[in-house]
MIVEXKOL-108720 format. One record per residue: x, y, z of N, C-alpha, C in turn. Coordinates in steps of 0.1 Angstrom, whole numbers, padded with zeros to 4 digits, always signed. Atoms other than C-alpha are relative to their C-alpha. Layout:
<nodes>
XYZXYZXYZ;...
</nodes>
This chain:
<nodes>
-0001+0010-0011-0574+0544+0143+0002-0014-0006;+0001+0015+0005-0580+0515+0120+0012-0006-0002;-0014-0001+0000-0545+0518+0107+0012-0003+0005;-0011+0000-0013-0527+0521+0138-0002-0017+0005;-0002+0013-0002-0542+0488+0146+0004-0010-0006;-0003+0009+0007-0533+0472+0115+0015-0005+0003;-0014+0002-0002-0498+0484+0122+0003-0008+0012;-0004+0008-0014-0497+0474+0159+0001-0016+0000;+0001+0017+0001-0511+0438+0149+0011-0009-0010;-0008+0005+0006-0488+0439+0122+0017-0004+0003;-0012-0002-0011-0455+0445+0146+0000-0014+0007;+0005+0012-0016-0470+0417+0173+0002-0010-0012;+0002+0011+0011-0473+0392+0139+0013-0004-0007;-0017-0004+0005-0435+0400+0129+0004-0006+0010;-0002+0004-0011-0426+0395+0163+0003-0015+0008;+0003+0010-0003-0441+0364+0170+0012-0013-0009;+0001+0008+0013-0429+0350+0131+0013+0001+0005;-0015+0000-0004-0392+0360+0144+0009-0004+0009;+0002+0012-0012-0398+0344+0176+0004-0016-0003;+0003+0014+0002-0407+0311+0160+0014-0003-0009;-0014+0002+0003-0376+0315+0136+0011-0003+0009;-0013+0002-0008-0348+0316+0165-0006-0011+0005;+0000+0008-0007-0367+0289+0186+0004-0012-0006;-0005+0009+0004-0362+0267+0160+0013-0001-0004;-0014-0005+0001-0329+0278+0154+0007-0007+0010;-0009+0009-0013-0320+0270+0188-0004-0010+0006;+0003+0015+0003-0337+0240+0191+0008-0008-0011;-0006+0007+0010-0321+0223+0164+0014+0001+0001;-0015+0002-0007-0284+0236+0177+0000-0009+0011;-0006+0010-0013-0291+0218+0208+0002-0015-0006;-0001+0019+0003-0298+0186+0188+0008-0001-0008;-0013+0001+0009-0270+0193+0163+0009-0004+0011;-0013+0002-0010-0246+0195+0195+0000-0014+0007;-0001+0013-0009-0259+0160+0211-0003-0011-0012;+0005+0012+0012-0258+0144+0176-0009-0005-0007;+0010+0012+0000-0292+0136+0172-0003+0010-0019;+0000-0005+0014-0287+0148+0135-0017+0002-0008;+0009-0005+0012-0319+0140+0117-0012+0013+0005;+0009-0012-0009-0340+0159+0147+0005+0014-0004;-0007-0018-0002-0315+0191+0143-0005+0002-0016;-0002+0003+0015-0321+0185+0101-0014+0009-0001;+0009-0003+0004-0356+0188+0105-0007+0016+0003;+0006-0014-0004-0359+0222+0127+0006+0006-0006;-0003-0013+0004-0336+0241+0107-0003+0003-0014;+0014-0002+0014-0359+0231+0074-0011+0009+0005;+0011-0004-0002-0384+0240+0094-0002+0018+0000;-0005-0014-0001-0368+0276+0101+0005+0006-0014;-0006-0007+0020-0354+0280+0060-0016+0004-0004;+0015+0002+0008-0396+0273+0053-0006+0012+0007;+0004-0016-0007-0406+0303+0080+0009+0010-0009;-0010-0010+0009-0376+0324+0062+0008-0004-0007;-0006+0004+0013-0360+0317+0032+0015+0007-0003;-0012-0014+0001-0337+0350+0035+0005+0000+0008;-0012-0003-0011-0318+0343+0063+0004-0009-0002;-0009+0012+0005-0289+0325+0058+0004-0010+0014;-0005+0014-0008-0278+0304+0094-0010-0011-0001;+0005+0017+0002-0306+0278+0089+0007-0004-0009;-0007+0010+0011-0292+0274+0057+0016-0007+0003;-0014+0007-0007-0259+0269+0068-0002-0007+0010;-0005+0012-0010-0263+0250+0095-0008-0013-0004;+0001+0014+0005-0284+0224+0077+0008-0003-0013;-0013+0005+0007-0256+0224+0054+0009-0011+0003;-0006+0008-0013-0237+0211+0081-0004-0014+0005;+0006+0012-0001-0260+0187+0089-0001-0012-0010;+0003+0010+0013-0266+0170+0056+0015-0002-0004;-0008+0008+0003-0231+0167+0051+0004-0008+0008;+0000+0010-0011-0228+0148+0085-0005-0007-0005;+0013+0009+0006-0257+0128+0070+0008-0006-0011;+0000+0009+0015-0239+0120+0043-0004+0005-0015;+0000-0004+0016-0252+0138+0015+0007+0014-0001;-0007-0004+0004-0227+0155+0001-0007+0014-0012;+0007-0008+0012-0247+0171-0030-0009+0015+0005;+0011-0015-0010-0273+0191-0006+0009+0008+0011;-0007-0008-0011-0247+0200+0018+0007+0013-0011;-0004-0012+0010-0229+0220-0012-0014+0013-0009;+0011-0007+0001-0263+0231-0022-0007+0012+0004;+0004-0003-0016-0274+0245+0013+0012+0012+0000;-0011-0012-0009-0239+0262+0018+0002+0012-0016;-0002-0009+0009-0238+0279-0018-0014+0010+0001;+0013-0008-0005-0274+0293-0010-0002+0010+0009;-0003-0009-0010-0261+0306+0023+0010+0010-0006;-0010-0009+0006-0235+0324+0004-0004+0011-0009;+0007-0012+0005-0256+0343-0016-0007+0011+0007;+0004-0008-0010-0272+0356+0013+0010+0005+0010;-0016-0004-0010-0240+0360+0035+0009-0006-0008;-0012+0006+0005-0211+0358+0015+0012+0000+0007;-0014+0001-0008-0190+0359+0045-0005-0008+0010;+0001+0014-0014-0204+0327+0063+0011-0009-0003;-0014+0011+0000-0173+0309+0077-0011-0016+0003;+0006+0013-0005-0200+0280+0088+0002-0007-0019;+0001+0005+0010-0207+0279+0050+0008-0005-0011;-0012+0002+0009-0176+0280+0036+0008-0014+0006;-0001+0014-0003-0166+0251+0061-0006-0013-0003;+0010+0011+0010-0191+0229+0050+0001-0006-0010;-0003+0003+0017-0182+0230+0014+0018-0005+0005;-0014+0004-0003-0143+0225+0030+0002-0013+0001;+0001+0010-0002-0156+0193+0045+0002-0009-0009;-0004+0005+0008-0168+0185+0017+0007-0006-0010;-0009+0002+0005-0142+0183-0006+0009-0005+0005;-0008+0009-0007-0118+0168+0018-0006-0016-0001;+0004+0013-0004-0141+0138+0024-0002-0009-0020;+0007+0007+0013-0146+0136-0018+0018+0000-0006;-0016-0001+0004-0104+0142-0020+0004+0010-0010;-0004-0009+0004-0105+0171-0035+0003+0013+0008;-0005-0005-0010-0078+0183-0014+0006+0012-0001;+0005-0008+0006-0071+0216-0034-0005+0008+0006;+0011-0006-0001-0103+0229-0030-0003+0000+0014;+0005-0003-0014-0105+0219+0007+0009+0013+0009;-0015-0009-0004-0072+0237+0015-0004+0016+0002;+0005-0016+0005-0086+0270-0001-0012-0002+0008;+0010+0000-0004-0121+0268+0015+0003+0001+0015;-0004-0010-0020-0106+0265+0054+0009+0012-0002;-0005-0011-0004-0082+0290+0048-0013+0017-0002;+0010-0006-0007-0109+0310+0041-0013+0003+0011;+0006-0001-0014-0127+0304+0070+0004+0009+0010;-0007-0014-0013-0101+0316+0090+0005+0012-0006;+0000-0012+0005-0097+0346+0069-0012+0009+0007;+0014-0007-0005-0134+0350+0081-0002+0002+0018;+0002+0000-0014-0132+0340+0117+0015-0006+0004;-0008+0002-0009-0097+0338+0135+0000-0012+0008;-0001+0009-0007-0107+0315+0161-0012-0016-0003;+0008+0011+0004-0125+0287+0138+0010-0011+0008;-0010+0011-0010-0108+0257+0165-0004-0010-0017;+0001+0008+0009-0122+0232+0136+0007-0001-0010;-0009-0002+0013-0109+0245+0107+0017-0001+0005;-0011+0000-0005-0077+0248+0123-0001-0018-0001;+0000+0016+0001-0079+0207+0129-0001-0006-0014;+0001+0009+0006-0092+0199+0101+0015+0003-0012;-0009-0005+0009-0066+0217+0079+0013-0007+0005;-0009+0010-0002-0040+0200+0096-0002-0017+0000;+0003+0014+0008-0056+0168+0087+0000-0001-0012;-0002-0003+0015-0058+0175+0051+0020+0001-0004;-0018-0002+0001-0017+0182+0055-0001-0015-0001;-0005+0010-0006-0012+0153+0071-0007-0011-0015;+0007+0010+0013-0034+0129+0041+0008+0003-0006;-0016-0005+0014-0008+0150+0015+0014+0001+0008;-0013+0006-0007+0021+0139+0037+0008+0011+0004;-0006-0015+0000+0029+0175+0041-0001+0004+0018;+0003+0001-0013+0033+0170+0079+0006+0014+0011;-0006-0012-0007+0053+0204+0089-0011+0012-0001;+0014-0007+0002+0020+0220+0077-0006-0003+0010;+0007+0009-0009+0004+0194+0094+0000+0007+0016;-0003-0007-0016+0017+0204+0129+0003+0010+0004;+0002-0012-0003+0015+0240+0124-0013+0002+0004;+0014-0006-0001-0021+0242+0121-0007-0003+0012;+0004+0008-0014-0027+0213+0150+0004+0012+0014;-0002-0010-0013-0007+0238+0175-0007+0013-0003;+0009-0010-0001-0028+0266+0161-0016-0009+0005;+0014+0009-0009-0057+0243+0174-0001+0004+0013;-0009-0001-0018-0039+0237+0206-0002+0009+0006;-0001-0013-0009-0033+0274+0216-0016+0003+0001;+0007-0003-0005-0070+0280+0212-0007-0007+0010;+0009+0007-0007-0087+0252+0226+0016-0014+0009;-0008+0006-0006-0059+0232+0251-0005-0014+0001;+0004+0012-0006-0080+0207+0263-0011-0009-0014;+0009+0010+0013-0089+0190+0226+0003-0012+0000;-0009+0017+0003-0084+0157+0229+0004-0005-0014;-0001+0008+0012-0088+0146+0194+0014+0011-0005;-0017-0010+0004-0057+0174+0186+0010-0006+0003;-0013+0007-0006-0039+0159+0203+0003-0012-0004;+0004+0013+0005-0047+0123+0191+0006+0006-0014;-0004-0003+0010-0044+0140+0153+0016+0002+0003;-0018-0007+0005-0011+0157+0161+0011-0017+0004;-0007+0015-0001+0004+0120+0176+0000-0005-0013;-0004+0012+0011-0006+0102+0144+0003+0008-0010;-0007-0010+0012+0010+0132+0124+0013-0004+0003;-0014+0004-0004+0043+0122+0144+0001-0010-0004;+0000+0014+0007+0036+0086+0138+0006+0000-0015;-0003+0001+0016+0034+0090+0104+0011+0005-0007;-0010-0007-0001+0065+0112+0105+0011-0007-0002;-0010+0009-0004+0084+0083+0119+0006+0006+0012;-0004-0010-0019+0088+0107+0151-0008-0010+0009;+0012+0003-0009+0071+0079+0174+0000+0002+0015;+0004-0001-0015+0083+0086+0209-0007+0014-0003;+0006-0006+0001+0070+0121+0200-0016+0000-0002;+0012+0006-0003+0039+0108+0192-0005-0011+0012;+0006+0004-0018+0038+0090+0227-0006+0008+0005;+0001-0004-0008+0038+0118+0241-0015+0007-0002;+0012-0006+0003+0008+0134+0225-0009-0008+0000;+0014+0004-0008-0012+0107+0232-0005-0001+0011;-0003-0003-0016-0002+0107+0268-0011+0010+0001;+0008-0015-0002-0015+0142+0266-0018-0003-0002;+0015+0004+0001-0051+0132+0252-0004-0008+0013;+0005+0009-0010-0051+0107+0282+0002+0006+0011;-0005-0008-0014-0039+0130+0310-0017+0008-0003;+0013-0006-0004-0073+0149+0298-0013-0007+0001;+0009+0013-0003-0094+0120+0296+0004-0012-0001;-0006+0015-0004-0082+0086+0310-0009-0013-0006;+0007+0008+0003-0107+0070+0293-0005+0000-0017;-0002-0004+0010-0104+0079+0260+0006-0015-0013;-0003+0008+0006-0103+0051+0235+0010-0002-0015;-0006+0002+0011-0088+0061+0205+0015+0004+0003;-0016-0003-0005-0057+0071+0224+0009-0010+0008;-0006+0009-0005-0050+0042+0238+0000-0008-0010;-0001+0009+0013-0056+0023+0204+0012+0008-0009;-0013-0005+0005-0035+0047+0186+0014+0001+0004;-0011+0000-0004-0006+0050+0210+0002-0018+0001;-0001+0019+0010-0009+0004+0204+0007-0002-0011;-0005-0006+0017+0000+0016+0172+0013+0004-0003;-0014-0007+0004+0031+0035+0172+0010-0013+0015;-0013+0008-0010+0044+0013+0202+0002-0016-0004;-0004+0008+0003+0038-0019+0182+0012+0004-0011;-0010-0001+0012+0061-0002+0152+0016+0004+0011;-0014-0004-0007+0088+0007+0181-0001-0014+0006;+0001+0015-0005+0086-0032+0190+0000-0002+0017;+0003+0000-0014+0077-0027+0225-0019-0005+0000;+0017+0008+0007+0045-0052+0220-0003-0003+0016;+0006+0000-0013+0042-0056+0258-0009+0012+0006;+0010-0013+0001+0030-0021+0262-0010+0004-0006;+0009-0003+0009+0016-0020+0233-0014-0011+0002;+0015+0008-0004-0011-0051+0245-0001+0009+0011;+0005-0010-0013-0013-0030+0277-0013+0008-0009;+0011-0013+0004-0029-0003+0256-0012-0007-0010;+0010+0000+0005-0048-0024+0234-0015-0007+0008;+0016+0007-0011-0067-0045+0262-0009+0014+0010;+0009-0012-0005-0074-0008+0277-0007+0006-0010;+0006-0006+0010-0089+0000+0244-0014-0009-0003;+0010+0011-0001-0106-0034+0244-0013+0001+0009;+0016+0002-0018-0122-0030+0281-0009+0013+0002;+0003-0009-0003-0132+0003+0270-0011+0000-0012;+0007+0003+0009-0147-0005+0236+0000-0019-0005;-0005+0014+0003-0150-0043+0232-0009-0007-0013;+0006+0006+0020-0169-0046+0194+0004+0009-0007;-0007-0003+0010-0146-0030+0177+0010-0010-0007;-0004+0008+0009-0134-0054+0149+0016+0002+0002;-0009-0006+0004-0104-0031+0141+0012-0003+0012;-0011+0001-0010-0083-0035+0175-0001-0015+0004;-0003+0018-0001-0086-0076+0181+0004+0003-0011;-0008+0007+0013-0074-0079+0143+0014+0009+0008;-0017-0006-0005-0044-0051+0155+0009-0003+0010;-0006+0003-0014-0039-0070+0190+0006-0012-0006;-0007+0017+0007-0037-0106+0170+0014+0007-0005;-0014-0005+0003-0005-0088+0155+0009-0002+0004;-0010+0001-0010+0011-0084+0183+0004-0011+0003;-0002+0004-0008+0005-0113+0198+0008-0010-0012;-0003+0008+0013+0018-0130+0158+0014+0006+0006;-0012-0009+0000+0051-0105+0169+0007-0014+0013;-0005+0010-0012+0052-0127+0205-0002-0016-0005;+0006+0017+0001+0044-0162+0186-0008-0003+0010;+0011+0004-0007+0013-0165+0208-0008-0003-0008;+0008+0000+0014-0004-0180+0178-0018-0010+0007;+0012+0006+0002-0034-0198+0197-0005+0020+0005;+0008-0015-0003-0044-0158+0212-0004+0006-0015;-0004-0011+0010-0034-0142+0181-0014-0008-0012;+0007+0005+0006-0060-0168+0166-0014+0001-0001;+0010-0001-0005-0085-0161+0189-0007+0016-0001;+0001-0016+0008-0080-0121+0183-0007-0005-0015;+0011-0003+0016-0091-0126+0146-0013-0007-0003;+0014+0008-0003-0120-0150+0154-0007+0009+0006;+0008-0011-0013-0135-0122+0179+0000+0010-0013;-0001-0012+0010-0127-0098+0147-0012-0002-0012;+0009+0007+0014-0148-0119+0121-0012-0004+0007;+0014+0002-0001-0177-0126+0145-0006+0016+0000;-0003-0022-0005-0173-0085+0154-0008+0001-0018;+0001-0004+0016-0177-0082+0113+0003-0011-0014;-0003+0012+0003-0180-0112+0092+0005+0004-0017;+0001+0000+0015-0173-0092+0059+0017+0009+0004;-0010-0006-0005-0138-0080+0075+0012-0007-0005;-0007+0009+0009-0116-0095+0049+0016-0002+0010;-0014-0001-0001-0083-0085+0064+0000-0011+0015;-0004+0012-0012-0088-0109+0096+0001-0013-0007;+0002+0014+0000-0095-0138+0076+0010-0002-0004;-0016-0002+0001-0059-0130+0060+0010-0003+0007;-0010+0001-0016-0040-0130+0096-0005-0008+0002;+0004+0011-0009-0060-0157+0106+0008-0006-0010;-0006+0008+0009-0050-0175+0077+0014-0004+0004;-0016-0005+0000-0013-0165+0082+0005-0015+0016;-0004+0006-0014-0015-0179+0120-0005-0014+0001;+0001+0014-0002-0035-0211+0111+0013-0008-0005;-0013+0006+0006-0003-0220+0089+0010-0001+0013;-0009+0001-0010+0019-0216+0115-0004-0008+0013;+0005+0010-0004-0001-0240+0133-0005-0013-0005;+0005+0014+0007-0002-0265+0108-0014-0005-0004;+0017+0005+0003-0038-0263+0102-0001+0004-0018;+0003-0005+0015-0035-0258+0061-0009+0002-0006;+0016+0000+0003-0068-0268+0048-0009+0012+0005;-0002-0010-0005-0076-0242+0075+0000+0017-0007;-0007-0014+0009-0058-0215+0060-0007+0002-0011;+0005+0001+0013-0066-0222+0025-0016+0004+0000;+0020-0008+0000-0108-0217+0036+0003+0015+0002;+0001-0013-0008-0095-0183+0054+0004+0005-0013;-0004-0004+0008-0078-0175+0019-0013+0005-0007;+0008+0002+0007-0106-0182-0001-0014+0011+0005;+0010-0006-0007-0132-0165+0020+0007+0019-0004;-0007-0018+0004-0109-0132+0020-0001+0001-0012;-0002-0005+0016-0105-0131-0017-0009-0001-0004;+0016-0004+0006-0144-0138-0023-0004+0019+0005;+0001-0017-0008-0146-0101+0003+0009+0008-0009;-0010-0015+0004-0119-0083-0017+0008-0010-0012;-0006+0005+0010-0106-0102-0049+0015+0007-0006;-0012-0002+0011-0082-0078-0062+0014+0010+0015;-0009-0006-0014-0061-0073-0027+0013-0012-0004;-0012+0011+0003-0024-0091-0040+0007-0012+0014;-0007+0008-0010-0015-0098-0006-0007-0014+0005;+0005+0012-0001-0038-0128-0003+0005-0009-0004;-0006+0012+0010-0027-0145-0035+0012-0002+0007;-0014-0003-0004+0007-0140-0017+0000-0013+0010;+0000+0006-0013-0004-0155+0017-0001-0014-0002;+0004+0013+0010-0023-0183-0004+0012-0011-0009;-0014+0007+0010+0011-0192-0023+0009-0004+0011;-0011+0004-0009+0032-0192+0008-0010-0018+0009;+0004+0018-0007+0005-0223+0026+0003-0009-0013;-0005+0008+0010+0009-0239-0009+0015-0006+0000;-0014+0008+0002+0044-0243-0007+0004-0004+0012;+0002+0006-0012+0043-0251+0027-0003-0022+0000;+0009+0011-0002+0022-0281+0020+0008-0005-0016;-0010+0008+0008+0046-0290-0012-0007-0001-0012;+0008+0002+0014+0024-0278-0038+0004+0015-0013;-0013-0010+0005+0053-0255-0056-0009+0006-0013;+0005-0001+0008+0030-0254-0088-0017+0011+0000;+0018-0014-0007-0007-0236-0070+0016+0009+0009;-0006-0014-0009+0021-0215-0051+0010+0010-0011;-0002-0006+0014+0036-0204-0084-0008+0012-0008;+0010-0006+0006+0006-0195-0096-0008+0010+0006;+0003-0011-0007-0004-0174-0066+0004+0009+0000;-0006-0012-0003+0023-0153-0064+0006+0007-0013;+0000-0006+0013+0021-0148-0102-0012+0011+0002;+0013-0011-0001-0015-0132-0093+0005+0009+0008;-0005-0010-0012-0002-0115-0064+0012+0013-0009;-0006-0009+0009+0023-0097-0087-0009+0008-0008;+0013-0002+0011-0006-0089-0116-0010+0010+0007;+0013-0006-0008-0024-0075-0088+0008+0011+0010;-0007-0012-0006+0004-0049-0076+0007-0004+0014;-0005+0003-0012+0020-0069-0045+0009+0003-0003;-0010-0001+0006+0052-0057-0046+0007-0001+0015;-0009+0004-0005+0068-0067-0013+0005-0012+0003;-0001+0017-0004+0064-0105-0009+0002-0006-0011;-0002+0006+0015+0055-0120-0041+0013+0002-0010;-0010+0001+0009+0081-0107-0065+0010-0010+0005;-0012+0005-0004+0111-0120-0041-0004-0018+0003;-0001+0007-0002+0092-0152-0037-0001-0007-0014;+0001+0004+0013+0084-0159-0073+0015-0003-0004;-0015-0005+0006+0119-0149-0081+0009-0017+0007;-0003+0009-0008+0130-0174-0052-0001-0013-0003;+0008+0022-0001+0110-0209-0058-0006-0003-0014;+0013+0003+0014+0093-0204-0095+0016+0003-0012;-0005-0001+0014+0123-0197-0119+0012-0009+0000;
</nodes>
């Protein structure tokens, strides 16, 4: 009788211990799925420390920590789960991420395709693998994998966004209109689809549209650095040079270490005759990023402006030195020999 009790209590104690494993399991997916990363981090430690031999905690705080950022424990985590399941596609995507985000693109390539060796309908892997194309310019790749996205999951917005700036990049850009269209036909409020299609419609020189979409991008995210510097552009395209001034001023309070506005600003004080001006926005940018040629460049052209042929010589000597190779050469070439 004694026995029987040991076993019965022992059953009920298993039970319970297996219990507490999944709760945290699924606790920690809910907080994986609403972001709240470090919360999902800590329950599915807490579920590897109950069981050590089951591999989805491990994997899925794999997942986590390389969201987080560490790269080292996420490879750690997902080789761990591999010895315990050597057919986890969670794990093998993990380490995929990895390597993509460290540019060892190779390694990432092989790692999603085995995913989907493991699981058919990985929607991610599918995405990401056509992002990985698309980085190695290998864009017919590229937009195989995105419409294997597509067919499983239709309503992806960001797929659709990817596959646009795969066209873009292509130099297909009404085709990339239309795919951002498409991300906005499923959500009209969607910001990076209205920033990105800004993008391909300022390079097709339709800059009226293209502000349309960036003030919808603006009134939808309005501290984003990145789209005031990309709207000043435009408005540098329409010579609206007090807006286009005021765009990269809203850019550099947005982010004061945001080199490339103080660049454009520069660009647009010149063209308003503010030199002195300019020449601070130079100086400021090249203390943020010293070895960017296009400064020295920008910096040479207010010099010669202002009739000082000798500092503009010497700028766009640096600007060469420093790999500028569309401006500088032809102006050195021009005004210095």
């Amino acid at each position: 009788m004694l026995c029987l009790r040991v076993y019965i209590f022992s059953l009920f104690f298993n039970f319970l211990y297996s219990q507490t494993y999944q709760d945290y399991l699924i606790k920690g997916k809910e907080y994986y799925e609403s972001d709240s990363l470090q919360k999902a981090w800590e329950l599915f430690n807490k579920a590897i420390q109950l069981d050590p031999n089951r591999s989805e905690a491990w994997a899925l705080r794999s997942s986590v920590n390389f969201l987080l950022g560490d790269n080292k424990n996420a490879l750690a985590d997902a080789d761990k789960t591999l010895k315990l399941d050597p057919l986890s596609s969670i794990a093998y995507f993990s380490k995929a991420n990895v390597f993509l985000t460290t540019k060892s693109f190779s390694k990432a390539l092989d790692h999603y395709v085995t995913v989907l060796e493991l699981d058919s309908t990985f929607v991610d892997a599918y995405f990401n693998l056509a992002w990985t194309y698309q980085i190695l310019e290998m864009y017919d790749s590229a937009l195989f994998f995105i419409d294997k996205c597509l067919q499983l999951e239709p309503k992806y917005e960001e797929a659709w966004i990817l596959k646009g700036t795969i066209h873009h990049d292509n130099e297909e850009y009404e085709k990339a209109l239309k795919q951002f269209d498409e991300a906005l036909n499923i959500n009209p409020l969607n910001i990076e689809a209205y920033h990105e299609k800004a993008i391909t419609l300022t390079q097709l020189q339709r800059y009226l549209e293209a502000l349309e979409n960036y003030n919808k991008a603006i009134a939808l995210n309005p501290n984003d650095p990145e789209i005031y510097d990309q709207r000043g552009t435009v408005y540098i395209q329409l010579q609206n040079w007090q807006a286009a001034y005021d765009d990269y001023t809203k850019a550099i309070q947005l982010n004061s270490h945001y080199y490339l506005a103080y660049v454009n600003r520069s660009f647009v004080l010149l063209k308003m005759n503010k030199h002195l001006e300019a020449l601070n926005d130079c100086k400021k940018a090249i203390m943020l990023n010293p070895n960017d040629g296009m400064i020295f460049n920008t910096r040479g052209v207010i010099y010669y402006e202002m009739g000082k042929m000798k500092e503009a010589c010497s700028e766009w000597k640096k600007a060469i030195s420093l790999k500028e190779t569309i401006y500088a050469p032809k102006n050195y070439q021009n005004y210095c020999k």
